[in-house]
KEVO-263455 format. One record per residue (C-alpha): residue number from 1; residue in three letters; x, y, z. Coordinates in Angstrom, 2 decimals, padded with zeros to 5 digits. Example, Ala and Ser with C-alpha at 12.3 -4.5 7.8 and 13.67 -1.06 7.14 Angstrom:
BEGIN
n:1 res:ALA u:012.30 v:-004.50 w:007.80
n:2 res:SER u:013.67 v:-001.06 w:007.14
***
This chain:
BEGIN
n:1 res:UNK u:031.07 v:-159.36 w:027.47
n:2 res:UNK u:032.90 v:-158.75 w:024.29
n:3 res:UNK u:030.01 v:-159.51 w:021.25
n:4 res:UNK u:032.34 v:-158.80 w:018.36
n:5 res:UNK u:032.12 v:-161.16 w:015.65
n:6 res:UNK u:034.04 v:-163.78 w:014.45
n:7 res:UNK u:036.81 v:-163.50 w:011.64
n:8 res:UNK u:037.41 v:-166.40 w:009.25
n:9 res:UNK u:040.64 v:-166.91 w:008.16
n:10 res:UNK u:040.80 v:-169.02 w:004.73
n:11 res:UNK u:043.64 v:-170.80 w:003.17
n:12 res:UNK u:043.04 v:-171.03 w:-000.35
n:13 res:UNK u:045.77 v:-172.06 w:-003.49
n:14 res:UNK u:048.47 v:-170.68 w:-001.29
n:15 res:UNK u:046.47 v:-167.32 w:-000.84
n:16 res:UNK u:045.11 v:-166.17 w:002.89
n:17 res:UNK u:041.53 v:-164.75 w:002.76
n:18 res:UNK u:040.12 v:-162.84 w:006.15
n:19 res:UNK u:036.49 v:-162.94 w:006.07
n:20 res:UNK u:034.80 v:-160.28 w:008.81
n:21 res:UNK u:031.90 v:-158.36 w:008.77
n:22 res:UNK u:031.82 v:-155.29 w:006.62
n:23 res:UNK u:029.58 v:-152.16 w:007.69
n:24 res:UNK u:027.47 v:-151.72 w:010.73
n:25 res:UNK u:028.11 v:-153.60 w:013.41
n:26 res:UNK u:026.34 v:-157.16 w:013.94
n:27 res:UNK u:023.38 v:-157.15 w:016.25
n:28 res:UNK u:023.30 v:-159.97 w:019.16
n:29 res:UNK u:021.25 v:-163.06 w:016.73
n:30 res:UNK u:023.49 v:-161.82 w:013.64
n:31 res:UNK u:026.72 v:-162.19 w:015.72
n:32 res:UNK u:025.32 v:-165.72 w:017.20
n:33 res:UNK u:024.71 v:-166.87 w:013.96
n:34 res:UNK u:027.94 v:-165.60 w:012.07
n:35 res:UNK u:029.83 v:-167.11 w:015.13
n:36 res:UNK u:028.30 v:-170.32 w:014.58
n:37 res:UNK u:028.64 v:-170.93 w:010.70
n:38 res:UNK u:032.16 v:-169.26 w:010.74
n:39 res:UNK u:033.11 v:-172.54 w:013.28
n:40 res:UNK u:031.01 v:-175.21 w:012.02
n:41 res:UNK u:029.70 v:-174.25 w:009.21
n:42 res:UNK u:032.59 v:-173.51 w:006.51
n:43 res:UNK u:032.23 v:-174.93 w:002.98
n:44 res:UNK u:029.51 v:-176.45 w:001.42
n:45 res:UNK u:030.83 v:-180.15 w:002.82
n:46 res:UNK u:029.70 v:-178.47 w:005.91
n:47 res:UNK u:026.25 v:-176.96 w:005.23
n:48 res:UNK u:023.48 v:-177.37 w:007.62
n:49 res:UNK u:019.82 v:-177.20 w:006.87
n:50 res:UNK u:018.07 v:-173.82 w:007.93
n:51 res:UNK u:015.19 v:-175.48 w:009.61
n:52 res:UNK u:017.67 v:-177.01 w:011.83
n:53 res:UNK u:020.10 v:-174.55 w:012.39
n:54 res:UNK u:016.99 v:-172.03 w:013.58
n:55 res:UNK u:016.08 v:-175.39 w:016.29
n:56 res:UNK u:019.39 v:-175.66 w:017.27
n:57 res:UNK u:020.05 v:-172.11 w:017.78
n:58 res:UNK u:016.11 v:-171.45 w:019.13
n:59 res:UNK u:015.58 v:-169.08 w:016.54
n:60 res:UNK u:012.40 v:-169.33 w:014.76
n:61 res:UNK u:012.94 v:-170.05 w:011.05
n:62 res:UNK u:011.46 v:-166.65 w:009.50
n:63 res:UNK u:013.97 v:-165.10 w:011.86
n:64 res:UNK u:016.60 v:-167.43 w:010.32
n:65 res:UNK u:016.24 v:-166.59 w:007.14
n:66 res:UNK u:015.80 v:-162.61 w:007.99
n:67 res:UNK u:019.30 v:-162.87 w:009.61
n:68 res:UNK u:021.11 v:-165.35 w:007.52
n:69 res:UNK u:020.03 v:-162.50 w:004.29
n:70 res:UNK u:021.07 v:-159.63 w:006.82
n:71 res:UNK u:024.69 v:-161.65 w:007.11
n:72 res:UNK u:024.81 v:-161.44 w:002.95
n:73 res:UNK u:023.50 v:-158.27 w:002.25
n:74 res:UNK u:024.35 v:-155.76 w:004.73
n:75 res:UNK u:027.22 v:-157.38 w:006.17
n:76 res:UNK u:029.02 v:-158.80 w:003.19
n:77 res:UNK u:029.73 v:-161.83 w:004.65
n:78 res:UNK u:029.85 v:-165.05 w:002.39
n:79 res:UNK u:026.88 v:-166.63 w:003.46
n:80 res:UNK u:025.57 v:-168.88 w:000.83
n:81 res:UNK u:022.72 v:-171.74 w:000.89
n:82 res:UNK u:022.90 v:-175.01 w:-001.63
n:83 res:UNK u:019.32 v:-176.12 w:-002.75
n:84 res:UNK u:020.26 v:-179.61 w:-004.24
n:85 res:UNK u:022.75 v:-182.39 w:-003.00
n:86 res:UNK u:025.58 v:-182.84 w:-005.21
n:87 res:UNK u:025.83 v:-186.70 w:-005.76
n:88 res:UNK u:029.56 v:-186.81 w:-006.52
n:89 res:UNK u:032.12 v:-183.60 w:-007.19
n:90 res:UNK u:032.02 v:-181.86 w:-010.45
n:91 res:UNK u:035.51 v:-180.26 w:-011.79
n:92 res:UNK u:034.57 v:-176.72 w:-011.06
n:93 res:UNK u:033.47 v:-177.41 w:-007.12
n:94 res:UNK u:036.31 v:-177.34 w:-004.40
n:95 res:UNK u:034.36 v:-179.88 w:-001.89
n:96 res:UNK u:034.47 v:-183.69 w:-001.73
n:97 res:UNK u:030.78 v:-183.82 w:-001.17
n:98 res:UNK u:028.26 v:-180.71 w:-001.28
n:99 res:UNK u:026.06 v:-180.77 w:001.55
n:100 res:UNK u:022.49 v:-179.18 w:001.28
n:101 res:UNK u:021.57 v:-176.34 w:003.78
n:102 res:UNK u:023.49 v:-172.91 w:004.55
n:103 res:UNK u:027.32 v:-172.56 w:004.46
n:104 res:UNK u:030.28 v:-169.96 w:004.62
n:105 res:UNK u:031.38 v:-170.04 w:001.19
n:106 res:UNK u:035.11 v:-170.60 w:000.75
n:107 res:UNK u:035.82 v:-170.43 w:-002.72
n:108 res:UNK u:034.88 v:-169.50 w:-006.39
n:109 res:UNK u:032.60 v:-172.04 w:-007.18
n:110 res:UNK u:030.10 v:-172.35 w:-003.83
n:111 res:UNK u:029.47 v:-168.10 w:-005.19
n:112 res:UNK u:028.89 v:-169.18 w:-009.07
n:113 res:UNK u:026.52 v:-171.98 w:-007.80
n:114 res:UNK u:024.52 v:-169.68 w:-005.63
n:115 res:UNK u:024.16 v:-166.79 w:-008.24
n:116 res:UNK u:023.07 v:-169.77 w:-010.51
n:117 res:UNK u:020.40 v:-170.84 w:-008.06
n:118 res:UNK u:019.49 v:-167.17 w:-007.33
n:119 res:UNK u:019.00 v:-166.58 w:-011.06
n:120 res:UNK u:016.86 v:-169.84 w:-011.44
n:121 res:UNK u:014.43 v:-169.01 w:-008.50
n:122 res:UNK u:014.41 v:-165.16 w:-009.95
n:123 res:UNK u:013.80 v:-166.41 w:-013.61
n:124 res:UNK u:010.86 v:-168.79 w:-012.07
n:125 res:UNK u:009.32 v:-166.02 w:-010.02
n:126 res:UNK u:009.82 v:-162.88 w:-012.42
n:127 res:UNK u:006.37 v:-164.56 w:-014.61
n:128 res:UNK u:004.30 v:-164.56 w:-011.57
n:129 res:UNK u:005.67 v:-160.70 w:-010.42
n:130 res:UNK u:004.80 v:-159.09 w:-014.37
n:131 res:UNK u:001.28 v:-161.30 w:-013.77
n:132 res:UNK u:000.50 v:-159.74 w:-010.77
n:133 res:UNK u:001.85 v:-156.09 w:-011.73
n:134 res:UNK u:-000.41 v:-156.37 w:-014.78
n:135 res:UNK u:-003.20 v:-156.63 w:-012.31
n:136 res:UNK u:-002.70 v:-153.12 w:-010.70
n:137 res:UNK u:-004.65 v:-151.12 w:-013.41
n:138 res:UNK u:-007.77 v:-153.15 w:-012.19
n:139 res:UNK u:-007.50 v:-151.94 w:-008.37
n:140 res:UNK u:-006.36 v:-148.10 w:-009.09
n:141 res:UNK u:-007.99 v:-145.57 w:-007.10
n:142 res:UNK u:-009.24 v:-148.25 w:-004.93
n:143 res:UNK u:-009.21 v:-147.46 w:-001.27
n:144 res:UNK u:-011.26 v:-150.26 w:-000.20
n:145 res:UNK u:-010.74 v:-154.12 w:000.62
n:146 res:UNK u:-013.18 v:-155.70 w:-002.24
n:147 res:UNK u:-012.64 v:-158.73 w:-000.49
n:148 res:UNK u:-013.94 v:-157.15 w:003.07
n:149 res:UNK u:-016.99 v:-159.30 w:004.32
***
């Protein structure tokens, strides 16, 4: 059974992009899940909700979202999610209608709009993450659970 992955070919403003995994290979749910988004999946027009893409594909949604982050990270593979339903196109999208869900990016703008939604949840969390560091000065040299019953 041959399990390599698939390789997305993109035409974009008269350019040719090949999209394929970069680095170790894909394990057998990474593969699955590239396979699927890289034939479905492509551009934001296209996006599918995690939730149901982990039903569809029987994969529970923690698992999902492990993979999916595997697919960006150590596989360099364009994976990108969209957070909030475009209502009509803006000038600096390339899609007719932005879905809402995980997609294979294929341009530009579906990146800049998910660094801009990373850096939004980051800036959101980063108060609660200096709150809760400032809290480790209360706990040093503890070795037991002070909330044990």
């Amino acid at each position: 059974m041959n399990l390599e992955p698939a390789t997305l070919t993109i035409e974009r403003s008269g350019r040719t992009i090949q999209i394929a995994p970069q680095g170790e290979p894909l394990d057998r749910a990474e593969s699955a899940v590239w396979t699927r988004l890289s034939l479905y999946h492509v551009g934001r027009q296209s996006a599918i909700p995690i939730p149901r893409l982990a039903e569809e594909m029987g994969i529970p949604a923690r698992e999902m979202h492990d993979i999916l982050k595997s697919l960006l990270v150590h596989h360099g593979l364009p994976v990108v999610s969209a957070c909030t339903r475009g209502t009509s196109p803006s000038p600096d999208t390339c899609h007719p209608s932005p879905g809402l869900g995980v997609y294979v990016a294929t341009c530009a703008s579906d990146v800049r709009a998910y660094v801009a939604q990373l850096r939004s949840r980051f800036r959101r969390m980063y108060p609660t993450y200096r709150a809760a560091k400032r809290l480790m000065p209360l706990f040093r040299g503890d070795q037991e659970n002070l909330f044990a019953v």
